[in-house]
C-alpha positions as CSV (number, residue, x, y, z in Angstrom):
1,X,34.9,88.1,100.7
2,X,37.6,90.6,101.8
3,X,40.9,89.5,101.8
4,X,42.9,89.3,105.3
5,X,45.3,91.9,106.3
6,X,48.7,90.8,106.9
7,X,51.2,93.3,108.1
8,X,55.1,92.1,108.0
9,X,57.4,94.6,109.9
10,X,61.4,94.0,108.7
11,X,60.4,93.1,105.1
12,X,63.5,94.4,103.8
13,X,65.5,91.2,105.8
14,X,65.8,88.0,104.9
15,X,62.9,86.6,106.9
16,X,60.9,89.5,105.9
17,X,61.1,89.1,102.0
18,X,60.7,85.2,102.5
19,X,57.8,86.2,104.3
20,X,56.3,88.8,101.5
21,X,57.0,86.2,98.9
22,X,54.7,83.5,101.0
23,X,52.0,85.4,101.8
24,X,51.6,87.0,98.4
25,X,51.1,83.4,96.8
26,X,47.8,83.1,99.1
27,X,45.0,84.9,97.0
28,X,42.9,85.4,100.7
29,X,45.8,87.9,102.0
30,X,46.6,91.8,101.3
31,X,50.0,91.9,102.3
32,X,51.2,95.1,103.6
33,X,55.5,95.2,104.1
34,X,57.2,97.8,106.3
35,X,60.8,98.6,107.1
36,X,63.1,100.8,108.7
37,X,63.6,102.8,105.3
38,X,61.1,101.2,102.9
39,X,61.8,98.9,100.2
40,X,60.0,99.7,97.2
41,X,57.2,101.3,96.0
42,X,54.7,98.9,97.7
43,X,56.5,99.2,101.5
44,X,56.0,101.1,104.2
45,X,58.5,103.1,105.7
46,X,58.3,102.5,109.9
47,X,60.7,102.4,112.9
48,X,59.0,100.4,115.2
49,X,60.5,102.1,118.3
50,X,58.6,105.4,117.6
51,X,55.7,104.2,119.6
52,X,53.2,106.6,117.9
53,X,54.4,106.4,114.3
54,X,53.6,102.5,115.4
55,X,50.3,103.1,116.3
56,X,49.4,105.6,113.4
57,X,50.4,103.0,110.9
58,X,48.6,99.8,112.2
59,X,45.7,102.2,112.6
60,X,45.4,102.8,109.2
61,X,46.2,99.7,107.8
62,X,43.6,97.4,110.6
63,X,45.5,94.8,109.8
64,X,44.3,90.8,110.7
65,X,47.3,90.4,111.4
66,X,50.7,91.8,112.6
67,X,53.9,89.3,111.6
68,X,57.5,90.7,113.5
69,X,60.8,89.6,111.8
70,X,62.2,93.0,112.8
71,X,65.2,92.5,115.0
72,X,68.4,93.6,116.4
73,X,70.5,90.5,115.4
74,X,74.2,91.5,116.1
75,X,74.9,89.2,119.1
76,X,78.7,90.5,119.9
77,X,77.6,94.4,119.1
78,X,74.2,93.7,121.4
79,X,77.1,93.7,124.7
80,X,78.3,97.6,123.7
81,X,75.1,98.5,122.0
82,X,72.6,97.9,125.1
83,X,70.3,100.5,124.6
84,X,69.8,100.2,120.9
85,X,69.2,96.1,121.4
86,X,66.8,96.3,124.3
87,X,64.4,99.5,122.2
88,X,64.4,97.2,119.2
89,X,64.3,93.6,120.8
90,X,62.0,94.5,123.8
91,X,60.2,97.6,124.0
92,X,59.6,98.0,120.3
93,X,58.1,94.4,120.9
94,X,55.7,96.2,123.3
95,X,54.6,99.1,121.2
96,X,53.5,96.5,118.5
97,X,51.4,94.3,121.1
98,X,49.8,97.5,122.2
99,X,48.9,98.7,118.4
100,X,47.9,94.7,118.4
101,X,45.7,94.9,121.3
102,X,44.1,98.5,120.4
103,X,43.2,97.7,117.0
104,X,42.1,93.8,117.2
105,X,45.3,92.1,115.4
106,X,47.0,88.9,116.1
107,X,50.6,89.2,116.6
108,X,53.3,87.0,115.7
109,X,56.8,87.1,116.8
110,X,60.4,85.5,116.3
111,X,62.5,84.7,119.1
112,X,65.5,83.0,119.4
113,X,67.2,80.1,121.0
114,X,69.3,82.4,122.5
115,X,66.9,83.0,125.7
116,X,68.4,79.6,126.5
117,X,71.7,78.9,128.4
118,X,72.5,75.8,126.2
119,X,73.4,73.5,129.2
120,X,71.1,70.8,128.4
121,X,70.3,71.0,125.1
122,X,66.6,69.7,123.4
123,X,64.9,72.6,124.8
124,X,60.8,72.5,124.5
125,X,58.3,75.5,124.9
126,X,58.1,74.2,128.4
127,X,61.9,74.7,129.4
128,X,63.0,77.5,131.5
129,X,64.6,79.9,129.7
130,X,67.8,81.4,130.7
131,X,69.8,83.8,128.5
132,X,73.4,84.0,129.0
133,X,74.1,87.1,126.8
134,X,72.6,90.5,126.4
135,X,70.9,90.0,123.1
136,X,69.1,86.8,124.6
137,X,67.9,89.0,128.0
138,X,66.6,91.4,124.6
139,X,64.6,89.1,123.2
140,X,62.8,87.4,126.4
141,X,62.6,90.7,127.6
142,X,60.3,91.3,124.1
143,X,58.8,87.4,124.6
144,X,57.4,88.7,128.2
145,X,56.2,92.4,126.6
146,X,54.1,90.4,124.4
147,X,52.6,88.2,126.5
148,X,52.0,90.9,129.0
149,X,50.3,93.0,126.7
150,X,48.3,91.4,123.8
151,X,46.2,88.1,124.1
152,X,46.2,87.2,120.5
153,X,49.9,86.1,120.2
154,X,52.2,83.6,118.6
155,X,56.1,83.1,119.3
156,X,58.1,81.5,117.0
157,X,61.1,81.0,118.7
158,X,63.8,79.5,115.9
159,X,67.7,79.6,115.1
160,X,70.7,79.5,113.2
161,X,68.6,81.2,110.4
162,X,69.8,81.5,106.9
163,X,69.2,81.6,103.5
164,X,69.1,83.8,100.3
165,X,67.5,87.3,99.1
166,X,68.9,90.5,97.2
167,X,70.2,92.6,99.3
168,X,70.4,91.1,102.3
169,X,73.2,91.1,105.0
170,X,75.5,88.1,105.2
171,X,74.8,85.0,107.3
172,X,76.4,81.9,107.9
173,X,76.0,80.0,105.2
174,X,76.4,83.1,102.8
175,X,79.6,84.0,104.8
176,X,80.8,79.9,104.0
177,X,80.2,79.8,100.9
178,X,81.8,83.4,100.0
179,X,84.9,82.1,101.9
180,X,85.1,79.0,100.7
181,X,84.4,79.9,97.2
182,X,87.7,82.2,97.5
183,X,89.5,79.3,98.8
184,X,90.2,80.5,102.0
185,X,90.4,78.1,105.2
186,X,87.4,78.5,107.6
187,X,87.7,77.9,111.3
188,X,84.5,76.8,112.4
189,X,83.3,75.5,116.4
190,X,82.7,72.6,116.7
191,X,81.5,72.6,120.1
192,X,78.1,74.7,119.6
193,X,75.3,72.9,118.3
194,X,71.7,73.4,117.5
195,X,69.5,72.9,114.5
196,X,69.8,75.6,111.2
197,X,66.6,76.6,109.8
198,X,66.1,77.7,106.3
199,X,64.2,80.9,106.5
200,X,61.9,79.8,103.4
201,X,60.8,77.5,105.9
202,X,60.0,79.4,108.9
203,X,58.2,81.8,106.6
204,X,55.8,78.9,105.9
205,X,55.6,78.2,109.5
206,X,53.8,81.4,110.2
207,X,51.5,81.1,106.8
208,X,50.3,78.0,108.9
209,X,49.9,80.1,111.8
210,X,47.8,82.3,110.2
211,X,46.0,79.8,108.4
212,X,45.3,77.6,111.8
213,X,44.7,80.6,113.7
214,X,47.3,78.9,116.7
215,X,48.5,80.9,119.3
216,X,50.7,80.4,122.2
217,X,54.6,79.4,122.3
218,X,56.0,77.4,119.2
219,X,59.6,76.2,118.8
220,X,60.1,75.9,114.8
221,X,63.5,75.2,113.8
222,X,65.3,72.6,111.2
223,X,64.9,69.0,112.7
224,X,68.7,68.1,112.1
225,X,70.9,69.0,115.2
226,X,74.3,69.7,114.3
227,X,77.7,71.8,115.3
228,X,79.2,74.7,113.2
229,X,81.7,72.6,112.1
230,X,79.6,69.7,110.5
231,X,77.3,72.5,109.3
232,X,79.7,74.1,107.2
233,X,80.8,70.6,105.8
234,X,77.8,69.9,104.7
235,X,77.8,73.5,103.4
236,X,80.8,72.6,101.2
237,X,79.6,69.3,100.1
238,X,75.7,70.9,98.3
239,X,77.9,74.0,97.3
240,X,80.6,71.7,96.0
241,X,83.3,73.4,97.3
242,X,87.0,72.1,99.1
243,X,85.8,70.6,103.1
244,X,89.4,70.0,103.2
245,X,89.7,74.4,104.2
246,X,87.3,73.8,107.0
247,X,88.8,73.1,110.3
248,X,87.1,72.5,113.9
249,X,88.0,75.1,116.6
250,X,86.7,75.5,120.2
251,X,84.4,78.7,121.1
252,X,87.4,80.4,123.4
253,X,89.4,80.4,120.1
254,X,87.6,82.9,118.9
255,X,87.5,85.3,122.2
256,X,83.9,86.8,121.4
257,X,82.4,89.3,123.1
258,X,79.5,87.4,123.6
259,X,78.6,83.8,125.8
260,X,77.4,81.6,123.1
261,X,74.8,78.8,124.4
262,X,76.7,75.4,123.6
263,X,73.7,73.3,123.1
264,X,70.3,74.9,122.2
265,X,68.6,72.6,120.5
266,X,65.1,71.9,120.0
267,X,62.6,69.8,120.6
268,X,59.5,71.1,117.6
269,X,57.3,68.4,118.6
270,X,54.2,70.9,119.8
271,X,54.8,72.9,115.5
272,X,54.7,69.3,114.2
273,X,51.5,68.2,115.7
274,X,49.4,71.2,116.1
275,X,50.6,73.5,112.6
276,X,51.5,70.5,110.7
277,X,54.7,71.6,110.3
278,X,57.7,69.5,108.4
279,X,61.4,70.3,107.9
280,X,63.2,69.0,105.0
281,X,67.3,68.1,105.7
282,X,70.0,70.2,106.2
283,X,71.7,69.0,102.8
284,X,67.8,69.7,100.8
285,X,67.2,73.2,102.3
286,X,70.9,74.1,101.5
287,X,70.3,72.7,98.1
288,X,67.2,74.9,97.7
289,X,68.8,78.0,98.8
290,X,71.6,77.1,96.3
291,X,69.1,76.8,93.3
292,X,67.7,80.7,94.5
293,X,71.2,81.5,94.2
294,X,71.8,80.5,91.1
295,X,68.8,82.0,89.5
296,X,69.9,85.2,90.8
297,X,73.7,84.6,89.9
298,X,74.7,84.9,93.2
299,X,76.5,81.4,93.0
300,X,78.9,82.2,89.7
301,X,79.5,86.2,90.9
302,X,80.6,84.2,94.3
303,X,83.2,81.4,92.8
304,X,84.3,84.0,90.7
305,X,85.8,86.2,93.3
């Protein structure tokens, strides 16, 4: 039997290699990665906002499959940087569901919880969404492109992503540990909550995806709900480090450019029952991402410092 034909756009990210290294591991997929500048030697270079370079590549690959974790991600820079947000987050969004729709390929997208206001809190696929900020208006702008456009979707909305990979750009646990392991205090909110999702695990979500062949709206995020604050503390505790540096702050403290929703959770009770899906704690995906870093060296180059 041929192999299916997975194409992952934004491979060089964290969610992109967690994604090549899943997929890879499943001897029924050719996985084909592409970034803004390539990789490696087995990547594809592509900017997904140069709608025919977009076309011209899914073309040739005929991929089963198209998997988005490209994504403008800078939530304060997204307010100044409107243009450059909204070609990436939106119409970028578009160009892929019409290469989806042209060539026969399923396409599955991450969102955010940030296309909610984060008044209420325990959001479900059902909730109205309402995005406070410009990044958020971005990425429901690309959630309607999508569904406008192809048939053969999936969106995985998720948040507070993290984990570990070479080379990619900080996040918050990377920026907590780095600060803590230089023993420097770390004012964290504690009045924004929502659930942190290790991006080993979303990666997974979408190989069930795949596997399941599900479409439609699916919130997948870590089951824990928590605020920066006790986030970071248990940050501290796996990464045995001092919680006595970390100190809770309110969001106007920290005067950003930005409205941050104060409650966004989730509710994942539609990925649980029709993927299958399972989350692990806060405390065991922290420790997993901690034994990645450690195998690299990332953990002893860090508390060094």
């Amino acid at each position: 039997m041929p192999k299916e034909r997975i194409l992952i756009t934004g491979a060089k990210g964290l969610l992109g290699q967690k994604l090549v290294e899943v997929f890879r591991r499943e001897s029924e997929y050719e996985i084909y990665s592409c970034d803004l500048n390539g990789r490696d030697e087995g990547s594809l270079s592509l900017d997904i906002t140069d709608h025919q370079k977009v076309v011209e590549v899914v073309g040739s690959i005929k991929p089963s499959v198209i998997i988005n974790a490209a994504a403008y991600t800078n939530v304060d820079k997204a307010e100044v940087e409107r243009e450059s947000a909204y070609k990436i987050n939106a119409t970028a969004v578009g160009y892929l569901a019409e290469a989806a729709n042209i060539f026969g390929a399923k396409l599955v997208h991450v969102s955010t919880d940030y296309v909610f206001d984060g008044i209420k809190g325990h959001y479900t696929e059902d909730s109205k969404p309402e995005p406070i900020n410009y990044y958020g208006k971005t990425k429901l702008a690309g959630e309607n492109l999508l569904i406008a456009k192809v048939t053969d979707y999936v969106i995985l909305r998720t948040q507070v992503l993290y984990g570990f990979a070479p080379g990619v750009k900080t996040n918050f646990v990377l920026w907590a540990v780095e600060k803590l392991s230089k023993k420097e205090s770390v004012r964290v909110v504690d009045d924004q909550v929502g659930n942190p999702t290790l991006a080993d695990e979303l990666a997974f979500a979408a190989l069930k995806v795949c596997q399941r062949n599900a479409t439609g709206l699916f919130h997948v995020s870590g089951f824990e709900t928590v605020s920066r604050y006790e986030f970071v503390r248990q940050i501290a505790e796996v990464f045995s480090l001092d919680v006595s540096l970390v100190t809770p702050i309110k969001s106007e403290e920290l005067s950003q450019s930005a409205k941050r929703p104060k409650n966004s959770s989730f509710i994942c009770l539609k990925a649980q029952t029709k993927l299958g899906i399972t989350m692990p704690s806060i405390k065991d995906s922290l420790s997993r991402m901690k034994r990645q870093m450690k195998t690299s060296g990332a953990v002893q180059q860090s508390t060094k410092r």
